[in-house]
NUTI-577077 format. One line per field, with one value per residue (C-alpha): residue number from 1; residue in one letter; chain; x, y, z. Coordinates in Angstrom, 1 decimal, m for minus. Layout:
BEGIN
num <- [NUM, ...]
residu <- [A, ...]
chaine <- [A, ...]
px <- [X, ...]
py <- [Y, ...]
pz <- [Z, ...]
% end
This chain:
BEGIN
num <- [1, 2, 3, 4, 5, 6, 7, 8, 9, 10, 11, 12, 13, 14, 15, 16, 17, 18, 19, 20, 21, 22, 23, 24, 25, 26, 27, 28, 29, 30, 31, 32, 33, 34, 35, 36, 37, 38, 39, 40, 41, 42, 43, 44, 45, 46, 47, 48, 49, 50, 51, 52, 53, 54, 55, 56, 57, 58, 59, 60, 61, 62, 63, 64, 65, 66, 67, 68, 69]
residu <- [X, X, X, X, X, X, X, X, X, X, X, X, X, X, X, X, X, X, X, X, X, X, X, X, X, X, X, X, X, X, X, X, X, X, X, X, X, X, X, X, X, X, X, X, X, X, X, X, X, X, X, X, X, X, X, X, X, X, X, X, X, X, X, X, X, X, X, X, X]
chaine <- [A, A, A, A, A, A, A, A, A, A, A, A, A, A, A, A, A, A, A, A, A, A, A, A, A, A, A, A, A, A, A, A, A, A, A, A, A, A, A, A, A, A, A, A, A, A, A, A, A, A, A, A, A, A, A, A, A, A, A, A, A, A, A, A, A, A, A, A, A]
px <- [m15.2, m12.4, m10.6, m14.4, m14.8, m11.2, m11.6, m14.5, m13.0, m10.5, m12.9, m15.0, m11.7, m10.4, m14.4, m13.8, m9.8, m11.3, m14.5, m12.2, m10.0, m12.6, m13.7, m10.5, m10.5, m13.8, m13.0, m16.5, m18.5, m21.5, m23.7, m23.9, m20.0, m20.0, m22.3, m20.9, m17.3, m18.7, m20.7, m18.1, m15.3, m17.2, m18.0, m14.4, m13.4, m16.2, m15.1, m11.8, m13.1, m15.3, m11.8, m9.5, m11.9, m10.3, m12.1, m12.7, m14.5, m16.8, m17.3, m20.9, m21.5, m23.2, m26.3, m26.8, m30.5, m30.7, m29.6, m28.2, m29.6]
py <- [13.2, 14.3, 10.7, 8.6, 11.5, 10.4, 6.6, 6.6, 8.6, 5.8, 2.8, 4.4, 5.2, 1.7, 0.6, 2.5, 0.8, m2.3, m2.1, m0.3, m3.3, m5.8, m3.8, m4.2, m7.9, m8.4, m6.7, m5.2, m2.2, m2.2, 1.3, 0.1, 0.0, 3.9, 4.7, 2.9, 4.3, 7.7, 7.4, 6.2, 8.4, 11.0, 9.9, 9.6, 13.4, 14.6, 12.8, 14.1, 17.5, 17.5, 15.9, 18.9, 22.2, 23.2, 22.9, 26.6, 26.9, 24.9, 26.5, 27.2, 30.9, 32.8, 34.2, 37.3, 36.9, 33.1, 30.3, 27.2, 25.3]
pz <- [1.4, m1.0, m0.7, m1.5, m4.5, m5.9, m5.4, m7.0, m10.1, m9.9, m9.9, m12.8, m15.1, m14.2, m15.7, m18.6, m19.3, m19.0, m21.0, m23.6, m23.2, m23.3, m27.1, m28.6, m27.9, m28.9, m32.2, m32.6, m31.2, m30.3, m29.6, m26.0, m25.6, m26.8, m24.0, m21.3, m22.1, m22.0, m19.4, m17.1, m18.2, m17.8, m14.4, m13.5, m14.9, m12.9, m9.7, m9.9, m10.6, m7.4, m5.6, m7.1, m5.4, m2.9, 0.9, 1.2, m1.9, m0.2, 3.3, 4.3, 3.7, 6.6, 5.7, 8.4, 10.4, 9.7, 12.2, 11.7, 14.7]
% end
């Protein structure tokens, strides 16, 4: 799971390098450029977030008197 979470921050910065590349050759902005930048870098920090936690933090926690199967 921790290698899909940092791919995907990798495809979604590479979106955002080359919509912020496709901008400057453009030579105009549009509002929709601004949210699609944001959006997808802010996809790609929060993907490499999720891909930095350690594994332990994310251990099940056992709850005493409730199964699991």
């Amino acid at each position: 799971m921790k290698g899909y979470v940092i791919t995907t921050g990798t495809i979604f910065a590479l979106i955002t390098a080359a919509h912020g590349y496709e901008v400057v050759d453009r030579g105009r902005v549009f509002t929709s450029d601004a949210v699609i930048v944001a959006l997808s870098a802010g996809l790609a920090v929060w993907a490499w977030r999720l891909g930095a936690i350690d594994a332990e933090v994310l251990t099940p926690v056992e709850i005493p008197g409730c199964r699991t199967s």
